[in-house]
Steps between C-alpha positions, in 0.01 A plus 500: 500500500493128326243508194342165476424439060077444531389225298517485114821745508706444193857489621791605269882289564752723362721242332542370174620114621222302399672239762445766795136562344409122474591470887310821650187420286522126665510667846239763444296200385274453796389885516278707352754712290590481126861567400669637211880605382695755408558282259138537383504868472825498322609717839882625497692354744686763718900511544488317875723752645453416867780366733232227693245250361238728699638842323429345164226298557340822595614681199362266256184494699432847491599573127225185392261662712571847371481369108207284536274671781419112672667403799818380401714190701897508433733224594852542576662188524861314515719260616771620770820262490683529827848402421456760191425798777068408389588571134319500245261653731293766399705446153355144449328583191783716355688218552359334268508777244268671211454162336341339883770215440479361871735165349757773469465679915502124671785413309679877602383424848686143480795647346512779752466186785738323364805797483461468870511146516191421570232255410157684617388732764288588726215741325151634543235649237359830592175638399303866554172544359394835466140588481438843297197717495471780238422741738872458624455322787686133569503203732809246482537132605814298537571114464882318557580125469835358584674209328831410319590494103521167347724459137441388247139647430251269587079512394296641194263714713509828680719778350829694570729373755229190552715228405773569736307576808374217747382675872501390784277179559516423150710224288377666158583801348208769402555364125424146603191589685128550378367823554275401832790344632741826463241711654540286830850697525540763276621839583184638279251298624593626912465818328180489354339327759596830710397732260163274468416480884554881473320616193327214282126487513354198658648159347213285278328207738639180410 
């Protein structure tokens, strides 16, 4: 049974990217719901030990929920390169290792491109929101855009694989693109606005 949040909910994101924080409080904007972050709480983040974006979007979800008694939204996100079988994948962020050095997984991902003689790829960014409750329940939403890499990096905005992303429709990567403008195709943003038509309260009249 869907639980819709009732107005004046605060809303716990279990993450500790302030990028991925910046861009969910943007969205949640226009309702009547205050958010917060792990972050915040100084919240452990748990080993992600799931095989899909869905298995650890929920995990994360549920242990933020458990530690902080609020309703708690995870994200799960990545970028799936097809000539590298969709790696990095649910790996993305491991990719980049302990010290979050995304420079470093764009230029593996060109490397890795490259031993097979190739230029760029066909890819698509994946995203699973997963809406905890502390009583143990969950509801989960799912977003995908396609597009192809572009080298070298291009834009100052966005974060992760951003600058080496440009979908489908678009000339620009995610880097080179305001916020507004990346939420016109972004994997998060076609998951949110499920996860809002589902659950959000009412958005604020205009």
């Amino acid at each position: 049974m869907t639980q819709r949040l009732k107005e004046g909910t605060q809303l716990l994101l279990a993450t500790h990217n302030k990028g991925k924080l910046a861009e969910v409080q943007a969205m949640l904007a226009p309702f009547h719901v205050s958010v917060i972050s792990a972050g915040d709480l100084n919240l452990d983040e748990p080993e992600e030990t799931g095989t899909t974006f869905s298995e650890n979007a929920l995990l994360k979800a549920h242990a933020a929920a458990k530690a902080s008694g609020l309703a708690a939204l995870a994200d799960d996100s990545g970028l799936c390169v097809e000539a590298l079988n969709d790696a990095p994948g649910i790996y993305s962020a491991r990719w980049a290792g302990e010290q979050k050095d995304f420079t470093a997984a764009m230029q593996r991902i060109e490397n890795e491109l490259k031993e097979k003689s190739l230029k760029t790829s066909p890819a698509h960014f994946m995203c699973v929101l997963a809406l905890g409750f502390p009583d143990g329940t969950s509801q989960v939403f799912e977003g995908r855009v396609d597009g192809a890499l572009t080298f070298p990096p291009r834009g100052e905005n966005g974060f992760g694989y951003d600058p080496i992303f440009i979908a489908t429709g678009a000339t620009r990567t995610f880097a080179e693109m305001d916020m507004a403008e990346k939420k016109k195709f972004s994997h998060r943003a076609r998951a949110f606005a499920a996860l809002a038509k589902s659950v959000l309260p009412g958005e604020v009249a205009a």
